[in-house]
C-alpha positions in Angstrom: 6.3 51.0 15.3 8.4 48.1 17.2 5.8 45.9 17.2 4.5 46.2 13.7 7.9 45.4 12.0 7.7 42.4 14.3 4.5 40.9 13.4 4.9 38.6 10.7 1.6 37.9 9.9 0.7 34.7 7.1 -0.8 37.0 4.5 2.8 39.0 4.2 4.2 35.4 4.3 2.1 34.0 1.7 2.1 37.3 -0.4 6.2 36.9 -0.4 6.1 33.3 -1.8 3.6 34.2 -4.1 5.9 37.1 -5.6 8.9 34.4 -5.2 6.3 31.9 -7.8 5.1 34.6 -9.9 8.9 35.0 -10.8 9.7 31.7 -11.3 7.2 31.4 -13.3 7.6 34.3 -15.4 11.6 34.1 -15.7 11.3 30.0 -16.5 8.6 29.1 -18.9 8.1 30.5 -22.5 5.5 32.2 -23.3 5.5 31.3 -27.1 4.6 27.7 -26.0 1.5 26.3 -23.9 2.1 26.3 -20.3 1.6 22.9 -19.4 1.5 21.7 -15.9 4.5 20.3 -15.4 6.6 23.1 -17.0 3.9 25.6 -14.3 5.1 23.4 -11.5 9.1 23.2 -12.6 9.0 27.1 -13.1 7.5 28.1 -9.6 9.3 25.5 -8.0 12.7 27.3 -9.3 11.4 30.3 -8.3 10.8 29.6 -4.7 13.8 27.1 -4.3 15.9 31.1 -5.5 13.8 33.1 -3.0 14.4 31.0 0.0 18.4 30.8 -0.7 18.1 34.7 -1.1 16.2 34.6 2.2 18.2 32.3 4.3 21.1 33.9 3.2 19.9 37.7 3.8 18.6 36.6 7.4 21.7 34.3 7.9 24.2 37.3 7.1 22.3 39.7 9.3 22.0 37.8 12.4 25.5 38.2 13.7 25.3 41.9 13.1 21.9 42.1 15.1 23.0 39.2 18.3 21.9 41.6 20.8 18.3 42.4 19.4 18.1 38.5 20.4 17.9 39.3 23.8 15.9 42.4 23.7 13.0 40.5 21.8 13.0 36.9 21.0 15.5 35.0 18.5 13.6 35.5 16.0 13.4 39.1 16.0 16.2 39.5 13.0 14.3 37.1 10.7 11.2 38.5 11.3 11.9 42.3 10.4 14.1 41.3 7.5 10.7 38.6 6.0 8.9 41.7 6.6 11.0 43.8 3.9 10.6 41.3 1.9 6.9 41.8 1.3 8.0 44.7 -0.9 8.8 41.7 -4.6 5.4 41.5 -4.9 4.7 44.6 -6.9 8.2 43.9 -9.4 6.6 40.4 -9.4 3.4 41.9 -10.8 5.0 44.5 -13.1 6.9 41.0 -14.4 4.0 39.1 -14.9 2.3 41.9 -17.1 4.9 42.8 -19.1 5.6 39.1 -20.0 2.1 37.5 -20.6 0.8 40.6 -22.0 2.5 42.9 -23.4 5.4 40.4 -24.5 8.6 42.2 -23.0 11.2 39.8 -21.1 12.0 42.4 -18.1 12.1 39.5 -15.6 16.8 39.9 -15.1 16.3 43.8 -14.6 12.9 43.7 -12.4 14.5 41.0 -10.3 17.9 42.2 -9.5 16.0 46.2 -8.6 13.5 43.7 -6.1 16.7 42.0 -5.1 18.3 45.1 -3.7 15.1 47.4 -2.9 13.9 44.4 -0.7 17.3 44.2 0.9 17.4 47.9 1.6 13.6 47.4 3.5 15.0 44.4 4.9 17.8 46.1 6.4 15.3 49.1 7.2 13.1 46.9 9.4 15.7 45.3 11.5 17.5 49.0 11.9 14.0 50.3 12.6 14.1 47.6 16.2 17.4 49.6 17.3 17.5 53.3 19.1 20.6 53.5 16.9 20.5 52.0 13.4 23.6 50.1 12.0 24.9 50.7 8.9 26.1 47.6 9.1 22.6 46.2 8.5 22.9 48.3 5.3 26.2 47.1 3.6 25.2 43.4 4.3 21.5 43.7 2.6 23.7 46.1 -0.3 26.2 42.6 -0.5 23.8 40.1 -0.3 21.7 41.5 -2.9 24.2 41.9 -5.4 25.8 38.7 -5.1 22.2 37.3 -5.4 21.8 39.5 -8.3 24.5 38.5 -10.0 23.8 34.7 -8.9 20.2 35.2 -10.6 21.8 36.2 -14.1 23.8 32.9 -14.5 21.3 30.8 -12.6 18.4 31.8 -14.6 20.4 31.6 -17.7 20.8 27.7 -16.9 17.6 26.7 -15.5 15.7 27.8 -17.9 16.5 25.2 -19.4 15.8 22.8 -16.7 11.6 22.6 -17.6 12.6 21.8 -21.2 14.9 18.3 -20.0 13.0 17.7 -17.2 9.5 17.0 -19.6 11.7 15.7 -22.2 13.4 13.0 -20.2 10.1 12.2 -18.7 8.2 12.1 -21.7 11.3 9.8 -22.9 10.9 7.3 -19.9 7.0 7.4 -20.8 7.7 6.1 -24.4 10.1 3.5 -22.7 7.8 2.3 -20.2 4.7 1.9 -22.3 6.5 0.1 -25.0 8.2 -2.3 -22.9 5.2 -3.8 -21.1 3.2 -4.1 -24.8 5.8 -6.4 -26.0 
């Protein structure tokens, strides 16, 4: 069981940025307007730029709790356990996804915050599950992290949402600027 929690293999890797994208791109662009590429690119961008604070942070808080499963495995035995808990946002990233594009219902704040903390929990889990004798420790810093995170996403999303709209605006503004000064 050891060994499985610490194989981090790149499918579980690449299935937890995909969950990270799929939410940044369902919390940040609108579905009532066409998803163009550079609103696709600002959304998932925001979305992974949020999951990898959450994830240095979760890893980064657990690590002094966990300093001597460094010498019992390898330093990198606390990051890999807790990216394998992680794995777990893909299916509130899919539930998302649906409920946005097709059935129209804006879930993303409630579905993010519950993958937050269930993510946390299996986090905490899988570094416990490397110990004869698990910490609670482990426990109340996943239970922390992911409600300051949770709390974090409500206000963050709240403002970046924006973020796509300015971003294609200004850009669409230094477009008109540049085009009309060189045909003068």
């Amino acid at each position: 069981m050891k060994e499985n929690v610490l194989k981090f293999s790149r499918t579980k890797g690449l299935i937890k940025t995909l969950s990270f994208a799929i939410f940044g791109l369902v919390a940040f662009s609108k579905p009532a307007r066409e998803i163009d590429l550079l609103n696709l690119l600002l959304s998932i961008s925001m979305g992974l730029f949020f999951g990898g604070f959450y994830q240095l942070f979760l890893v980064g808080f657990m690590k002094p709790f966990n300093r001597d499963l460094k010498q019992k495995y390898d330093k990198k035995a606390v990051k890999k356990a807790a990216q394998s808990g992680l794995v777990y946002f893909f299916p509130f990233a899919v539930v998302s996804f649906i409920a946005r594009f097709f059935l129209g219902w804006s879930l993303v704040t409630p579905l993010f915050s519950s993958a937050l903390v269930v993510c946390a929990f299996a986090a905490a889990n899988s570094v416990n599950l490397l110990r004869e004798k698990p910490r609670v420790a482990n426990t109340v810093v996943a239970f922390i992290v992911s409600s300051v995170f949770a709390v974090l996403w409500i206000y963050y999303s709240a403002f970046a949402a924006r973020l796509p709209l300015y971003a294609e605006g200004g850009i669409k503004l230094l477009y008109v600027f540049l085009t009309n000064f060189f045909r003068t």
